[in-house]
N, C-alpha and C positions, 0 to 999 in steps of 0.2 A: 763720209758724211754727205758729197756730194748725191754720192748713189741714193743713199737713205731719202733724200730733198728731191730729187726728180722720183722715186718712188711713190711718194705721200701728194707730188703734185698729179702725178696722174690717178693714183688713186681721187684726189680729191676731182678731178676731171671728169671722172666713171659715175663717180655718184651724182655730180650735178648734170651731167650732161644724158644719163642715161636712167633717170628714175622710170618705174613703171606706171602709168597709170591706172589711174579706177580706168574698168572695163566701158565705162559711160563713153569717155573720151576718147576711145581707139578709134583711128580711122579704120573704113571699111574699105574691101578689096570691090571694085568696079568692072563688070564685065565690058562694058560700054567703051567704044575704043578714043581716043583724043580727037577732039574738032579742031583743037589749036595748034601750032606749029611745033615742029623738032628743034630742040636746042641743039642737039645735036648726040654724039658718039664720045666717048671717055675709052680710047684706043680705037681698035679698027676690025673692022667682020675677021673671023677666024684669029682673031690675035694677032696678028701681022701689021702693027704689034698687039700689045693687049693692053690695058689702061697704064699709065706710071703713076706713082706713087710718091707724095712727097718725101725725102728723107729727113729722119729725128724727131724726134716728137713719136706722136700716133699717125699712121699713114692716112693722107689723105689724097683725095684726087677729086676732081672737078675742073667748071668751065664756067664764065658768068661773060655776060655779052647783049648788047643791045637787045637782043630778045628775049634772057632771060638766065638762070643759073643753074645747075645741077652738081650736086657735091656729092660725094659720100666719105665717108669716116669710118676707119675697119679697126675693132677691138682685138685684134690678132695679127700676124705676120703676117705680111704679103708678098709672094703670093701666099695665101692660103692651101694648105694641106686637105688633099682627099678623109672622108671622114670623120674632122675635125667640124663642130658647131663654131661658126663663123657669127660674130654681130655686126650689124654694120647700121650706122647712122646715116640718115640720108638728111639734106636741105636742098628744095628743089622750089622755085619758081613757080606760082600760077595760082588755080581757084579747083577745089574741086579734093575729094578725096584720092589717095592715091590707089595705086595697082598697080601689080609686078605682075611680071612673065618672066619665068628663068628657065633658059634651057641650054643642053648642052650642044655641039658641033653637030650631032644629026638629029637634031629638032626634040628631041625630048627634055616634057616637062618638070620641072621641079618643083611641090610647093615649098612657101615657106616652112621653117621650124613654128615662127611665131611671128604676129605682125602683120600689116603696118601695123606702129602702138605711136598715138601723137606724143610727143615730146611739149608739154607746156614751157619750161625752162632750161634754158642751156647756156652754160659759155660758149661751143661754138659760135665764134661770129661769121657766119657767112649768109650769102640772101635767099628767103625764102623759109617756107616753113619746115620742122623737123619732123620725123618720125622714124624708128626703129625698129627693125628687121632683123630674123635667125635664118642663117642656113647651113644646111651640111651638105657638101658636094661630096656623092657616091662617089664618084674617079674624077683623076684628073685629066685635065684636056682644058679647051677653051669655051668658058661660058659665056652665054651672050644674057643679062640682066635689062630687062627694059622697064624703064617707070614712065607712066602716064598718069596723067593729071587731066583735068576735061578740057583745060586748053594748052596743054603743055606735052610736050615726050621728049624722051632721050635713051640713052644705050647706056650699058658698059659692060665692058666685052674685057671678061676678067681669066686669067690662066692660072690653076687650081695644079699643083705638084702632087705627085702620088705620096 
């Protein structure tokens, strides 16, 4: 019974925290690079380490601090699986659409699956705005994920298993 009750909560978790929007409302990918400052890194270049992850629940990870916040939220195991479509919720700090850059250890780019898509409602409580992102990482190794905002940036520097 207990299982059945943590099942239905996180189902009910997925559907409020991860509806799709009308296409009106998706944020747009920015080529334009950040004027405002770095929150900072969620692990460290080349994985050494690579981000942690909270344990129980849905895995999350982030940083909130005087200058601002950067979170993300993974619909899958972490680390994540080469191959495998990966979802991942972000709440990040600042003004301005977002944009990603995902690449792997020798500089190549990945685009997204799909996304950024704004998120209007969520139970995640954490600060700053939401939006949702698809990826599938060809091999594993360590990816370095950057989000920028027009006054905002940060890292996460994620390690993907074969």
């Amino acid at each position: 019974m207990a299982r059945f009750a943590v099942s239905l909560g996180l189902a009910l978790l997925l559907a409020m925290a991860c509806g799709s929007p009308p296409a009106s409302s998706r944020a747009t990918v920015s080529p334009v690079a950040p004027t405002g400052g770095f929150l900072g890194s969620l692990g460290t270049p080349g994985c050494l380490p690579a981000a942690t992850f909270s344990k129980g629940g849905m895995p999350e990870t982030g940083e909130s601090s005087s200058r601002g916040s950067l979170w993300a939220l993974f619909f899958s195991t972490v680390p994540p699986s080469a191959g495998s479509d990966v979802k991942v919720v972000w709440r990040m700090t600042g003004s301005g659409s977002f944009a990603f850059r995902v690449s792997d250890a020798a500089g190549q780019p990945l685009p997204l699956l799909w996304g950024p898509e704004v998120h209007g409602g969520s139970t995640w409580n954490r600060p700053g705005e939401e939006v949702g992102t698809g990826f599938n990482f060809p091999h594993a190794g360590c990816w370095q994920i950057h989000v920028d905002r027009s006054d905002a940036s940060g890292d996460l520097w994620l390690e993907v298993i074969a």
